[in-house]
N, CA, C, O and CB atoms as a CASP TS submission, in Angstrom:
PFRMAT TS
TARGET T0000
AUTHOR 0000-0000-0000
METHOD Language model
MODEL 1
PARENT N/A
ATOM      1  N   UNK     1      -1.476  14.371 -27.598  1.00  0.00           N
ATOM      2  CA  UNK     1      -1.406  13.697 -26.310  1.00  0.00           C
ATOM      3  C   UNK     1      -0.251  14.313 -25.524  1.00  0.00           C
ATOM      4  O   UNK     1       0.772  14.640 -26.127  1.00  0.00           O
ATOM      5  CB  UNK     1      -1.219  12.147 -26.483  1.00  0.00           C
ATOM      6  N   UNK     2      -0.384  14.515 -23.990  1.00  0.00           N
ATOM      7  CA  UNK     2       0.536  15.081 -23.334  1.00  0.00           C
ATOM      8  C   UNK     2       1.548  14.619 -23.111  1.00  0.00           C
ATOM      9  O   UNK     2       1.636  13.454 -23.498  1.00  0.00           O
ATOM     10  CB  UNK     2       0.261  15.384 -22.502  1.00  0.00           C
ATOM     11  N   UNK     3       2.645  15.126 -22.506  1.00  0.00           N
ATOM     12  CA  UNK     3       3.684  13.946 -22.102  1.00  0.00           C
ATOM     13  C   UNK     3       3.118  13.008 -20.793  1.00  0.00           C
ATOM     14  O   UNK     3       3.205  11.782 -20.717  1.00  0.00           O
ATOM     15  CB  UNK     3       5.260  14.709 -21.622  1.00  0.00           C
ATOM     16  N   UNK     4       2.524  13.910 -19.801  1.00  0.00           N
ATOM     17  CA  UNK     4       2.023  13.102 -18.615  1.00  0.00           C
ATOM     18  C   UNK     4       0.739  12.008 -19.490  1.00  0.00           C
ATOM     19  O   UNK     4       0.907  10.798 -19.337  1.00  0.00           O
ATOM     20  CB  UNK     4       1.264  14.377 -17.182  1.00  0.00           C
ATOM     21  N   UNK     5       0.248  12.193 -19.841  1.00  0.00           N
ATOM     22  CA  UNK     5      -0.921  11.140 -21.275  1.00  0.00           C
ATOM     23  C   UNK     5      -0.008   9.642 -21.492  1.00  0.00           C
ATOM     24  O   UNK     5      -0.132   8.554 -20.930  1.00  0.00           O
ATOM     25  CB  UNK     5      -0.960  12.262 -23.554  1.00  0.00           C
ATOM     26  N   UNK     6       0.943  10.113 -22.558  1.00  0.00           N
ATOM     27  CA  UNK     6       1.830   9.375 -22.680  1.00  0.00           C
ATOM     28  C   UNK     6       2.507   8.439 -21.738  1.00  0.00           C
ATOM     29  O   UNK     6       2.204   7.249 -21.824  1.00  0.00           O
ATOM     30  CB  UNK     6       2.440   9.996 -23.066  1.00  0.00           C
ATOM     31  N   UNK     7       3.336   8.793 -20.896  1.00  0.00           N
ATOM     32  CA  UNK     7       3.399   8.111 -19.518  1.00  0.00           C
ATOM     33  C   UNK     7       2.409   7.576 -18.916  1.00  0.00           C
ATOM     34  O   UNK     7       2.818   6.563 -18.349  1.00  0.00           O
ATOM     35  CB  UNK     7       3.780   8.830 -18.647  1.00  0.00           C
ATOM     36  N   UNK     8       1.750   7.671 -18.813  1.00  0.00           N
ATOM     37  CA  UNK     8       0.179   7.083 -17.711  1.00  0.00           C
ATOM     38  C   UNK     8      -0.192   5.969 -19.135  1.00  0.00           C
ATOM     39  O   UNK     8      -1.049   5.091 -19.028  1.00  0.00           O
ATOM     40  CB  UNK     8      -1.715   8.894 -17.207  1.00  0.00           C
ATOM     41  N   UNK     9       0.487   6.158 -20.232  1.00  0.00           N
ATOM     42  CA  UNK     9      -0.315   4.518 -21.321  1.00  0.00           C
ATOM     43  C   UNK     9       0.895   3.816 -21.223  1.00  0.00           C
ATOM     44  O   UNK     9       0.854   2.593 -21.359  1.00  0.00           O
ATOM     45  CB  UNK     9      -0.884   4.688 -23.477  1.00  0.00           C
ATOM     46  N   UNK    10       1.791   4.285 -21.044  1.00  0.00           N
ATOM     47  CA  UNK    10       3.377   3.487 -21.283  1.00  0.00           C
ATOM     48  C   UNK    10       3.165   2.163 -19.922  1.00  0.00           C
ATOM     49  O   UNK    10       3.406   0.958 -19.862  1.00  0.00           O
ATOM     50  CB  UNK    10       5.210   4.977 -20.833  1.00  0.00           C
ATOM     51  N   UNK    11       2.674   3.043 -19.112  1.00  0.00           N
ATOM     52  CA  UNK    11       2.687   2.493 -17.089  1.00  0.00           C
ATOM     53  C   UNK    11       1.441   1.237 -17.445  1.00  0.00           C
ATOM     54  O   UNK    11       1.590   0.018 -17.364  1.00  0.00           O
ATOM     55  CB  UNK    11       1.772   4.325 -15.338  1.00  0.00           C
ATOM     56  N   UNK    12       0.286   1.952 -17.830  1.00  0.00           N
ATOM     57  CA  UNK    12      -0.591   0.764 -18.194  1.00  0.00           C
ATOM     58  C   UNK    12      -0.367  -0.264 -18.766  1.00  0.00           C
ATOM     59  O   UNK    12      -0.562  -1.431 -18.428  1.00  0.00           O
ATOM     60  CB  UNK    12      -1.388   0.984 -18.772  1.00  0.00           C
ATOM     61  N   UNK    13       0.130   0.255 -19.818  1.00  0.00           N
ATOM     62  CA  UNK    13       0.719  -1.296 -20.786  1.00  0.00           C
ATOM     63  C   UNK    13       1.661  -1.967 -20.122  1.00  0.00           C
ATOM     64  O   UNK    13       1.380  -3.164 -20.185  1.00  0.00           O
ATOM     65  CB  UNK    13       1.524  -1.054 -22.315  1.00  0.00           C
ATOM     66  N   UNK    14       2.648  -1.786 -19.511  1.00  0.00           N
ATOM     67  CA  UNK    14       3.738  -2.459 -18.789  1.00  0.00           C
ATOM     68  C   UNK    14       2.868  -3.377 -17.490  1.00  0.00           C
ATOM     69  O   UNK    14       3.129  -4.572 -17.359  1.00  0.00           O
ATOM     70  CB  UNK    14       4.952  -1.154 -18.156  1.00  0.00           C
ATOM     71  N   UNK    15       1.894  -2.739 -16.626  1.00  0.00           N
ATOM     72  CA  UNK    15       1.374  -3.379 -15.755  1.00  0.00           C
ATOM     73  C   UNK    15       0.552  -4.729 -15.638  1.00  0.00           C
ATOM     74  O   UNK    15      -0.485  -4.895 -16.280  1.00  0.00           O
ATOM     75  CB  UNK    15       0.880  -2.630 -15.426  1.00  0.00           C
ATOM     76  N   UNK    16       1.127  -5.777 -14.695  1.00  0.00           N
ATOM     77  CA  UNK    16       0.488  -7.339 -15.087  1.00  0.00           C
ATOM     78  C   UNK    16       0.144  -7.499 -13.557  1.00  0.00           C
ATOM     79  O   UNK    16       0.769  -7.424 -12.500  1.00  0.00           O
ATOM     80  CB  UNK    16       1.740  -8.788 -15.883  1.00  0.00           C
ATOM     81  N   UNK    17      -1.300  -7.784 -13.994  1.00  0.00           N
ATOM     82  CA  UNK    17      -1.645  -8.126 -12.143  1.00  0.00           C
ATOM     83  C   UNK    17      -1.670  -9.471 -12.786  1.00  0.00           C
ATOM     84  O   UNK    17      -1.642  -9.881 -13.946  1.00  0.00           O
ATOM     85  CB  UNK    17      -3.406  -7.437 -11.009  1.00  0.00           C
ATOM     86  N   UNK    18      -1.770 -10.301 -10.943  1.00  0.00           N
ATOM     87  CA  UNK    18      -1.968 -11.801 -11.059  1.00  0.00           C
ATOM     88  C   UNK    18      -3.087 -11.549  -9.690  1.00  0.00           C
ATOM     89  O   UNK    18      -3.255 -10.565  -8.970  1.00  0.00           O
ATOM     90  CB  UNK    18      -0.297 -13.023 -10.859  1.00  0.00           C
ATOM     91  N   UNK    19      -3.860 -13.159  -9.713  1.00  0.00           N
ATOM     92  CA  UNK    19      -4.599 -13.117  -8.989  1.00  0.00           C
ATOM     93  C   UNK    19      -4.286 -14.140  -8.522  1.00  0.00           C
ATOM     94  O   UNK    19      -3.764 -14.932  -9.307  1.00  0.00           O
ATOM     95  CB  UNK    19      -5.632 -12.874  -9.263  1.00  0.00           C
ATOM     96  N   UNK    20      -4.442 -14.545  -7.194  1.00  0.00           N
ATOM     97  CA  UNK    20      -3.718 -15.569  -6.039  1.00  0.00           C
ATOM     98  C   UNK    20      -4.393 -15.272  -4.568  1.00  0.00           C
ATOM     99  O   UNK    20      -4.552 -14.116  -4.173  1.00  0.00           O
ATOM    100  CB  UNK    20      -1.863 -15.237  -5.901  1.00  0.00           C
ATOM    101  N   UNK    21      -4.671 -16.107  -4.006  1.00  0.00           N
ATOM    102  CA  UNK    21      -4.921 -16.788  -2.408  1.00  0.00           C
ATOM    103  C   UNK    21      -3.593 -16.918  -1.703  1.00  0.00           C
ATOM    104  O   UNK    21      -2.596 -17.623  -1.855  1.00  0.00           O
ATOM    105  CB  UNK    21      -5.622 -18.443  -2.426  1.00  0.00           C
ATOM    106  N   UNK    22      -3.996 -15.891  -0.810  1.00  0.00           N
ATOM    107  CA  UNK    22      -2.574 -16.156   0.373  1.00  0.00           C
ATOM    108  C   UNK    22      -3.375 -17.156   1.414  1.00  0.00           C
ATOM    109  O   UNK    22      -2.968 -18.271   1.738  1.00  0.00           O
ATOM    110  CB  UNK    22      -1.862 -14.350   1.434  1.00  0.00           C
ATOM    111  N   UNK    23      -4.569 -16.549   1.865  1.00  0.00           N
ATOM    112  CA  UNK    23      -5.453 -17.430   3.079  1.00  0.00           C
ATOM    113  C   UNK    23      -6.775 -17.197   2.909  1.00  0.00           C
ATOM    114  O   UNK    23      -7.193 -16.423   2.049  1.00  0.00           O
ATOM    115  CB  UNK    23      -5.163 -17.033   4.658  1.00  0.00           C
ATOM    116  N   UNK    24      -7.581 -17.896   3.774  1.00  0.00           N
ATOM    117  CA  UNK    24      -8.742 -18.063   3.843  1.00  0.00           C
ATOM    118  C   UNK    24      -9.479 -16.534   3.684  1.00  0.00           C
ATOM    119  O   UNK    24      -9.210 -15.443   4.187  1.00  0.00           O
ATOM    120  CB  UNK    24      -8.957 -18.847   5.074  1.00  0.00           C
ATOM    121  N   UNK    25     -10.677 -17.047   2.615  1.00  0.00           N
ATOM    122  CA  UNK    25     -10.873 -15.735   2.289  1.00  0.00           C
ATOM    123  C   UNK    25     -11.788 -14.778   3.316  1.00  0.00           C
ATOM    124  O   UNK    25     -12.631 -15.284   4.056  1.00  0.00           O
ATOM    125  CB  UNK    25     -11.457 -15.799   0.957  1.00  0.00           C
ATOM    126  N   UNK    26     -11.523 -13.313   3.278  1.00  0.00           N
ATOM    127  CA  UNK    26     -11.984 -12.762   4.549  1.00  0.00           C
ATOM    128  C   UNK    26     -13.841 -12.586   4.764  1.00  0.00           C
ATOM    129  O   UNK    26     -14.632 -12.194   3.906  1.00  0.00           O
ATOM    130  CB  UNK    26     -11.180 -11.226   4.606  1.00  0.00           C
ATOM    131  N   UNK    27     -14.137 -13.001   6.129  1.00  0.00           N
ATOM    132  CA  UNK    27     -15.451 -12.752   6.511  1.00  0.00           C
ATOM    133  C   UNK    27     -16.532 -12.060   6.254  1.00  0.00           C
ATOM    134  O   UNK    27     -17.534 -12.212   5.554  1.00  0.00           O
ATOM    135  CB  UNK    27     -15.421 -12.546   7.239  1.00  0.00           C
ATOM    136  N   UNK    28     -15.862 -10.782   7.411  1.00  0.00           N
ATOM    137  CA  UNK    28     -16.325  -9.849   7.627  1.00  0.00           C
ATOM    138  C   UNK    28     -15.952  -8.482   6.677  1.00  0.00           C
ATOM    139  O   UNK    28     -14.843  -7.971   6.832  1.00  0.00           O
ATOM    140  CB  UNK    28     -16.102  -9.849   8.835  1.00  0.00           C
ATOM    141  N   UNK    29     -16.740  -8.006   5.861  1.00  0.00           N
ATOM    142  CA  UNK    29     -16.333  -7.477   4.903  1.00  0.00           C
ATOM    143  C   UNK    29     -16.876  -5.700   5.379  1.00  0.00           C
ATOM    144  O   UNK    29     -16.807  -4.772   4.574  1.00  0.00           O
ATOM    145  CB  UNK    29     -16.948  -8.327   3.511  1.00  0.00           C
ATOM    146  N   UNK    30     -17.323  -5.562   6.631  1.00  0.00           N
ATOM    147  CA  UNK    30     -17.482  -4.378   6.709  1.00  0.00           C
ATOM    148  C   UNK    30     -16.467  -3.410   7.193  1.00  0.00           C
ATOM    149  O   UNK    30     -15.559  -3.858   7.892  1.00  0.00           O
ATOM    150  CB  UNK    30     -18.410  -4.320   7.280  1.00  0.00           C
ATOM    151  N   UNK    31     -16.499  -2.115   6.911  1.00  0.00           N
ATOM    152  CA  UNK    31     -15.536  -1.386   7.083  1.00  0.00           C
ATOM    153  C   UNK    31     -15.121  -1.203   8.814  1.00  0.00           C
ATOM    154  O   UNK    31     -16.035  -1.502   9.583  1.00  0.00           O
ATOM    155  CB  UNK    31     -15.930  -0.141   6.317  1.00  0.00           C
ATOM    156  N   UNK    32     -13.711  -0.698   9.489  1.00  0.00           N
ATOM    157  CA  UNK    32     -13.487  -0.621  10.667  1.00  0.00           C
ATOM    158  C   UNK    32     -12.843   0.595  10.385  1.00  0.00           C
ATOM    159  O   UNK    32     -12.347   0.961   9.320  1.00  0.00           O
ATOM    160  CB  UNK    32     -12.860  -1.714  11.360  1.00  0.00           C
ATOM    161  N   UNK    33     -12.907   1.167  11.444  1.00  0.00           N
ATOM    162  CA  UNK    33     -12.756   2.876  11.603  1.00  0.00           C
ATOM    163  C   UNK    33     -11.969   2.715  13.270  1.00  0.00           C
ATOM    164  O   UNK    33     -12.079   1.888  14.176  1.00  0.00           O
ATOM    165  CB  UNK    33     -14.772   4.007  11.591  1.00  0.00           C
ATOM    166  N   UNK    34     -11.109   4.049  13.064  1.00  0.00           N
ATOM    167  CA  UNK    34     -10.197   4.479  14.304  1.00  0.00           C
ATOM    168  C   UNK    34      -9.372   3.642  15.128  1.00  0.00           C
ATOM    169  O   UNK    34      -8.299   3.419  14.568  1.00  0.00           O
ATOM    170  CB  UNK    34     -10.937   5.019  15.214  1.00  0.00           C
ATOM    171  N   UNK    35      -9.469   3.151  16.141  1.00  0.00           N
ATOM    172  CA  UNK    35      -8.295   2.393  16.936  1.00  0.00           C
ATOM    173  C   UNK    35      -8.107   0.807  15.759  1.00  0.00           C
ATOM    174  O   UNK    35      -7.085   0.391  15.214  1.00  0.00           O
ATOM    175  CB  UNK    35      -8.983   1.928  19.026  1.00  0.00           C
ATOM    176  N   UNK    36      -9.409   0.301  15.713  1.00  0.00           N
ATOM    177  CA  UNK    36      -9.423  -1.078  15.197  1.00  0.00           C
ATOM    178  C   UNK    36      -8.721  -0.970  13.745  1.00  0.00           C
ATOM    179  O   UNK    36      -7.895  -1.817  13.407  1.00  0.00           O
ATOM    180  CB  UNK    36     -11.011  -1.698  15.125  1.00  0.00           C
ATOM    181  N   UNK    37      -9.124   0.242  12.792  1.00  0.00           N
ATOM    182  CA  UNK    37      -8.601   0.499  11.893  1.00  0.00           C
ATOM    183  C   UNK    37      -6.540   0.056  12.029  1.00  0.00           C
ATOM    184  O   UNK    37      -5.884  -0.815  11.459  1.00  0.00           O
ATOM    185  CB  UNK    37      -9.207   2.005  11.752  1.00  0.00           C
ATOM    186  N   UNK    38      -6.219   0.900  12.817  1.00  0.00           N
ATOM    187  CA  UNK    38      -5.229   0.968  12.849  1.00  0.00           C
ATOM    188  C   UNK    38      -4.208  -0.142  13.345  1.00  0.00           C
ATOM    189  O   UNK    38      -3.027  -0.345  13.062  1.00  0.00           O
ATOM    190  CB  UNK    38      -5.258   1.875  13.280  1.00  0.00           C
ATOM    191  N   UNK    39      -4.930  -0.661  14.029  1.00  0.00           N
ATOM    192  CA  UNK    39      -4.678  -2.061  14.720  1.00  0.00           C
ATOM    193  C   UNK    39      -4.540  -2.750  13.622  1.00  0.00           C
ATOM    194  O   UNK    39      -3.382  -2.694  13.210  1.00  0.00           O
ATOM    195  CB  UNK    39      -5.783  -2.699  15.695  1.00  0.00           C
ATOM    196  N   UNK    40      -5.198  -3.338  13.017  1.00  0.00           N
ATOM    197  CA  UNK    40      -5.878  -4.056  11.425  1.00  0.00           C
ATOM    198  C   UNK    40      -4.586  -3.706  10.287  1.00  0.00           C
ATOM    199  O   UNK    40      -3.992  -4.461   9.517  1.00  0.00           O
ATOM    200  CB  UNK    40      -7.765  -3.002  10.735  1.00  0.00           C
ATOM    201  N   UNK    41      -4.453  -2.384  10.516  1.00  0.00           N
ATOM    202  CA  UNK    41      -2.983  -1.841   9.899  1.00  0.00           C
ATOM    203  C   UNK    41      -1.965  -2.519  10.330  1.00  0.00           C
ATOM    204  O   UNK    41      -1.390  -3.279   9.552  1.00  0.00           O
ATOM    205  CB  UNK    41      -2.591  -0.432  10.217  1.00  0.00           C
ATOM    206  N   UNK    42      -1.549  -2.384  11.621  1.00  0.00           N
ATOM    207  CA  UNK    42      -0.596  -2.911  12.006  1.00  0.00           C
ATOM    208  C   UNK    42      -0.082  -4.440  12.056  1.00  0.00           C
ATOM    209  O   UNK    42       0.995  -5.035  12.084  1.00  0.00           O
ATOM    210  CB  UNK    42      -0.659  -2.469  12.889  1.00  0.00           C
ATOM    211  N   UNK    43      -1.936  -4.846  12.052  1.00  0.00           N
ATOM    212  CA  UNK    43      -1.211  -6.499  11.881  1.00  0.00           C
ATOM    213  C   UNK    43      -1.131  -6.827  10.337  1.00  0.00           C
ATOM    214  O   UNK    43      -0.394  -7.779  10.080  1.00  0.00           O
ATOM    215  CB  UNK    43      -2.297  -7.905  12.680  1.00  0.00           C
ATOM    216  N   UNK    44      -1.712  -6.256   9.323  1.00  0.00           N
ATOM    217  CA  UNK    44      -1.526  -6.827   8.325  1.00  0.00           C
ATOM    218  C   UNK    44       0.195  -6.284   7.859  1.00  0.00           C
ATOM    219  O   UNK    44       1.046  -6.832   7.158  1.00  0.00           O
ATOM    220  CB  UNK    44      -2.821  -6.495   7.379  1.00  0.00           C
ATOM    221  N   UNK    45       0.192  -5.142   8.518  1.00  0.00           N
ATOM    222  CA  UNK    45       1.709  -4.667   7.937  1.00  0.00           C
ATOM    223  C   UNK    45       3.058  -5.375   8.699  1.00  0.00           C
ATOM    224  O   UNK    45       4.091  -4.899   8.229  1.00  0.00           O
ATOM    225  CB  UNK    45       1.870  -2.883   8.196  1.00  0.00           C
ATOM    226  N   UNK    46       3.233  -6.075   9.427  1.00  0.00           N
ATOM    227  CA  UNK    46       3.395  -7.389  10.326  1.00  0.00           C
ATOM    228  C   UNK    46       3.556  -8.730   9.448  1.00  0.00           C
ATOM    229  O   UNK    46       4.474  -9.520   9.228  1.00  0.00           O
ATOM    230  CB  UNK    46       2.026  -7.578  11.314  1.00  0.00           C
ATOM    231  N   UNK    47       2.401  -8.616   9.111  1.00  0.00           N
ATOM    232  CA  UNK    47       2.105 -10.290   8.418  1.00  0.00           C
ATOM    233  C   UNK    47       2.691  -9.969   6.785  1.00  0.00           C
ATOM    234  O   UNK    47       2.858 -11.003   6.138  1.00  0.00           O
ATOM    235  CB  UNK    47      -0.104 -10.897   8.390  1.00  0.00           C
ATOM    236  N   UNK    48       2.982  -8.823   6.136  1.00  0.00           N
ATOM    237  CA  UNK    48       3.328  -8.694   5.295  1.00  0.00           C
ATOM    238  C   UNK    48       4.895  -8.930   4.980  1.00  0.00           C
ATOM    239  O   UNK    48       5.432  -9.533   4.050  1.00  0.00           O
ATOM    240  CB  UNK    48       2.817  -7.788   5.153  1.00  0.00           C
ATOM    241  N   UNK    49       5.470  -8.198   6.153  1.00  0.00           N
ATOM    242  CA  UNK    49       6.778  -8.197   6.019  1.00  0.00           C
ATOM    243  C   UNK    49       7.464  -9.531   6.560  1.00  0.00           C
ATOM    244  O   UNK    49       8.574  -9.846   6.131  1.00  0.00           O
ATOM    245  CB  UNK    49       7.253  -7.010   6.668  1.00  0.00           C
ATOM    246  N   UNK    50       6.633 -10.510   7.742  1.00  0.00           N
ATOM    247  CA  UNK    50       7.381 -11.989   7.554  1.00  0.00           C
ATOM    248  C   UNK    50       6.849 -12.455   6.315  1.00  0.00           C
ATOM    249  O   UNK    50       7.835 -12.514   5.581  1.00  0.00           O
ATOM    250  CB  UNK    50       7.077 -13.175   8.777  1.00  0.00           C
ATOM    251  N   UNK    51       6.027 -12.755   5.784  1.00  0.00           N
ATOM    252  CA  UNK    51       5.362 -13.025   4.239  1.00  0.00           C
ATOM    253  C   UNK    51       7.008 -13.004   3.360  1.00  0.00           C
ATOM    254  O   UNK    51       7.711 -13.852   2.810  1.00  0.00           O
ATOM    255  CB  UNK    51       3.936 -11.367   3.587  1.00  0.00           C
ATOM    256  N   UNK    52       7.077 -11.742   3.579  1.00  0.00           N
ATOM    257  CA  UNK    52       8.269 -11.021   2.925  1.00  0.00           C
ATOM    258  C   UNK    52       9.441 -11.539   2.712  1.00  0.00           C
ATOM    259  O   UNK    52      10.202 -11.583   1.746  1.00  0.00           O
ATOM    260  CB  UNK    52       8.599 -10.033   3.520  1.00  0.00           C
ATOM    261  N   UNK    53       9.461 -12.097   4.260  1.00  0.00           N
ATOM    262  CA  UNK    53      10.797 -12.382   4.913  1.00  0.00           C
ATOM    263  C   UNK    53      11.696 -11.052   4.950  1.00  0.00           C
ATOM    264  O   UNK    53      12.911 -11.253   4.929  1.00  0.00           O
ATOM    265  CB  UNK    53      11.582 -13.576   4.079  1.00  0.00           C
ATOM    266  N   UNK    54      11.304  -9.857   4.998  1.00  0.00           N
ATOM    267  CA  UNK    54      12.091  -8.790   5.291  1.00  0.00           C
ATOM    268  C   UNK    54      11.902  -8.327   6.834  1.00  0.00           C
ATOM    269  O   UNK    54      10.981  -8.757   7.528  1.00  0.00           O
ATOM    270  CB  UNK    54      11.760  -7.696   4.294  1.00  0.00           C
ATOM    271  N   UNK    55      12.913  -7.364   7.315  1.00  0.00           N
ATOM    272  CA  UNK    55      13.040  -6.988   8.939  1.00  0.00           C
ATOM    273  C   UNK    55      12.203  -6.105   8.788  1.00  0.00           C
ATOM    274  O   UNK    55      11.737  -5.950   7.660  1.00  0.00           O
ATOM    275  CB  UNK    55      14.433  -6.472   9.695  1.00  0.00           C
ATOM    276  N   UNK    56      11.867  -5.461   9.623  1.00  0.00           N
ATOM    277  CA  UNK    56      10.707  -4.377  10.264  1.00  0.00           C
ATOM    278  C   UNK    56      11.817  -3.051   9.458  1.00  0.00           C
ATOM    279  O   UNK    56      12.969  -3.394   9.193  1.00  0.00           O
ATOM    280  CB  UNK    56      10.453  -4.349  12.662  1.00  0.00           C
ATOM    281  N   UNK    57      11.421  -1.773   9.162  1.00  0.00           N
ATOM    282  CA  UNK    57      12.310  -0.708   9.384  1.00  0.00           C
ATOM    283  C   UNK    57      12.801  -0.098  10.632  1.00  0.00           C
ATOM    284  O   UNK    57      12.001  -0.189  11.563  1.00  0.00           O
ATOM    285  CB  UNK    57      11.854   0.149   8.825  1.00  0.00           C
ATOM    286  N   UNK    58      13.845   0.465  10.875  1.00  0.00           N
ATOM    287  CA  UNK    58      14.409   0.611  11.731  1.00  0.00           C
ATOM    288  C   UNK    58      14.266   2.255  11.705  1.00  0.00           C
ATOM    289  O   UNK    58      15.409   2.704  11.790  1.00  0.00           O
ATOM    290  CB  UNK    58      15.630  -0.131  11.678  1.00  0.00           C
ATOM    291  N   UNK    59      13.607   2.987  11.646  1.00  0.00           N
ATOM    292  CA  UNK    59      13.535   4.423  11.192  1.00  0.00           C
ATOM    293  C   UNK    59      12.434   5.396  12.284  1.00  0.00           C
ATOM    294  O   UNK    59      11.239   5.106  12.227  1.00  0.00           O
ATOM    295  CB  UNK    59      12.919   4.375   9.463  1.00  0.00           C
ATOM    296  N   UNK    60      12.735   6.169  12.946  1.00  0.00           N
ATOM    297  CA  UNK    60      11.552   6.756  13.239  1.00  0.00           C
ATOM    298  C   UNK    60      10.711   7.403  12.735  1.00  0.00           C
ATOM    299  O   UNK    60      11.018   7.743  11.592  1.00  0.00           O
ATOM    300  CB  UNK    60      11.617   7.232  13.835  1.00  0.00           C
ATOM    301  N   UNK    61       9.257   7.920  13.244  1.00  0.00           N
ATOM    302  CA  UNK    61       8.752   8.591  12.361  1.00  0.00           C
ATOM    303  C   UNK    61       9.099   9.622  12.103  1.00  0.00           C
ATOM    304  O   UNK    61       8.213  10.125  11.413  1.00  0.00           O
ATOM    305  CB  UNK    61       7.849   8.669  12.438  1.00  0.00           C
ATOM    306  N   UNK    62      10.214  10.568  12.293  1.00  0.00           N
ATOM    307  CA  UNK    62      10.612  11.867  12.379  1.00  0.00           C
ATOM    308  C   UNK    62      11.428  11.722  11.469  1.00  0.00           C
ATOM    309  O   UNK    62      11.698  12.778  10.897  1.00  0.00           O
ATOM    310  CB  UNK    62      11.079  12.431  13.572  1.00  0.00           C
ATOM    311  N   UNK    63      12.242  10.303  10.874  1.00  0.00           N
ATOM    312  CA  UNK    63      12.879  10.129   9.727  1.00  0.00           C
ATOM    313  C   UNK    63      12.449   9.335   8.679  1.00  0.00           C
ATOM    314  O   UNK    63      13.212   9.183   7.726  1.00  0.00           O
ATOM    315  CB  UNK    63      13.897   9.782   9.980  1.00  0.00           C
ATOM    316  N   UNK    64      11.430   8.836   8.683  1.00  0.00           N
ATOM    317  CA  UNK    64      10.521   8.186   7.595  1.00  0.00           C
ATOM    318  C   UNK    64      10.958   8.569   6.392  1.00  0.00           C
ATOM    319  O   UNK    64      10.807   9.742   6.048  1.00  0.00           O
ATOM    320  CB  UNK    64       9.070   8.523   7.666  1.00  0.00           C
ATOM    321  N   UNK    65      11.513   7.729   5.636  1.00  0.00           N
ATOM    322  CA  UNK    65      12.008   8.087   4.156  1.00  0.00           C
ATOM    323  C   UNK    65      10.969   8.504   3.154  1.00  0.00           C
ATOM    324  O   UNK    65      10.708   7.519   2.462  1.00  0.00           O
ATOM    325  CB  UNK    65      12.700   6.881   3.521  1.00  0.00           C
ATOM    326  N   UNK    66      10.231   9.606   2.766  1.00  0.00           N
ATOM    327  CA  UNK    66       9.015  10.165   2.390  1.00  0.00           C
ATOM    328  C   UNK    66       8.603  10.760   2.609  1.00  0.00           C
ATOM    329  O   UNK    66       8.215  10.890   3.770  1.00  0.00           O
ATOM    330  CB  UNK    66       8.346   9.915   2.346  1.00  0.00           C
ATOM    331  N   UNK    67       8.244  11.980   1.244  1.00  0.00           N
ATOM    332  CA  UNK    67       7.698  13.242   1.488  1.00  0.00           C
ATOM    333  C   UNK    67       6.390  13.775   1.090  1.00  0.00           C
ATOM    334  O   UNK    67       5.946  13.375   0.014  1.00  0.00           O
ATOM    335  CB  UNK    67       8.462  13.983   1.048  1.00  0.00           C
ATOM    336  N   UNK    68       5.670  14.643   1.802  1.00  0.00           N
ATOM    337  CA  UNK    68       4.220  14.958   1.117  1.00  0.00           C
ATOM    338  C   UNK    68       4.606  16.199   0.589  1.00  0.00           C
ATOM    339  O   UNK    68       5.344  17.080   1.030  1.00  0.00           O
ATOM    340  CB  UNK    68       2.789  15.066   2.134  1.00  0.00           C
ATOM    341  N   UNK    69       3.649  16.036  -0.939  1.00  0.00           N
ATOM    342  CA  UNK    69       3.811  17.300  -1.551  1.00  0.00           C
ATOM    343  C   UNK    69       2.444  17.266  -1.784  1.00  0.00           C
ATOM    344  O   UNK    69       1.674  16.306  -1.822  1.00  0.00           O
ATOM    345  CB  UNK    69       4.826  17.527  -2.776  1.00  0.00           C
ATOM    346  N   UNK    70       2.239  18.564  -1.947  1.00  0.00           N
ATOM    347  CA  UNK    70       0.561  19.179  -2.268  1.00  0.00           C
ATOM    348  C   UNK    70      -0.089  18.663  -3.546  1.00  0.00           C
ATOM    349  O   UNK    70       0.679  18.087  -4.317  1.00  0.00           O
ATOM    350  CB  UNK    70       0.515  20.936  -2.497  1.00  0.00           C
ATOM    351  N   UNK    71      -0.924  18.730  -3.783  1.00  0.00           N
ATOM    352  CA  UNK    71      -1.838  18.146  -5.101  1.00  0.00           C
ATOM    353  C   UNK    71      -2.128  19.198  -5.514  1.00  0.00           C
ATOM    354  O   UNK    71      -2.516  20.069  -4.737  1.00  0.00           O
ATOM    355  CB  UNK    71      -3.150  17.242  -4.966  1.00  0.00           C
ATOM    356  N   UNK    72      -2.019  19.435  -6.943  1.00  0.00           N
ATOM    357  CA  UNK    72      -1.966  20.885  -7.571  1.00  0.00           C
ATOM    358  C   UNK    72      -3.392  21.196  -7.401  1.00  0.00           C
ATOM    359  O   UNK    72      -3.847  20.194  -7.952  1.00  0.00           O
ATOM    360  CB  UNK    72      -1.423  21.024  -9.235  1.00  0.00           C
ATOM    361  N   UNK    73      -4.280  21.774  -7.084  1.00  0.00           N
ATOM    362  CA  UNK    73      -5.567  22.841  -7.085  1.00  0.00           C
ATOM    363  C   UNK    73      -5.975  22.310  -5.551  1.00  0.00           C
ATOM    364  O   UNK    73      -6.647  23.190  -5.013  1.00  0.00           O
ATOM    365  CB  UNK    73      -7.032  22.583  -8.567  1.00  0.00           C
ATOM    366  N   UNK    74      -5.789  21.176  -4.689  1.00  0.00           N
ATOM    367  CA  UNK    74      -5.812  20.898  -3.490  1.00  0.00           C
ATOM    368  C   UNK    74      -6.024  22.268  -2.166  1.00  0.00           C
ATOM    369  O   UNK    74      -6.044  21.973  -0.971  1.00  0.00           O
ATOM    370  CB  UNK    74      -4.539  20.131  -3.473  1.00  0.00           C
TER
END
């Protein structure tokens, strides 16, 4: 078994989902694409962070803490 093998069973075993109701469960279950998409983003990422009780980030996107790296054969 690899070391990356190893790690990826260590992560599994440690991981505990729970299952829970924040609100009423959702409707409309079909997919939304482009502006609405993003909109839909924005409010759930909104409703997450008072949820949270944390502040918005204060960061632009030009300093966004996060980097893309390539996917090996990508």
């Amino acid at each position: 078994m690899s070391d990356f093998e190893t790690r990826a069973k260590a992560r599994a075993e440690r991981m505990t989902l729970r299952k829970g109701r924040v609100g009423e469960p959702e409707v409309d279950l079909n997919p939304v694409f482009g502006a609405e998409a993003i909109s839909l983003v924005q409010r759930l990422t909104r409703a997450s962070y008072a949820l949270g009780n944390v502040s918005s980030p204060g960061y632009t996107r030009a300093t966004i803490p996060c980097r893309f790296v390539r996917w090996p054969g990508a």
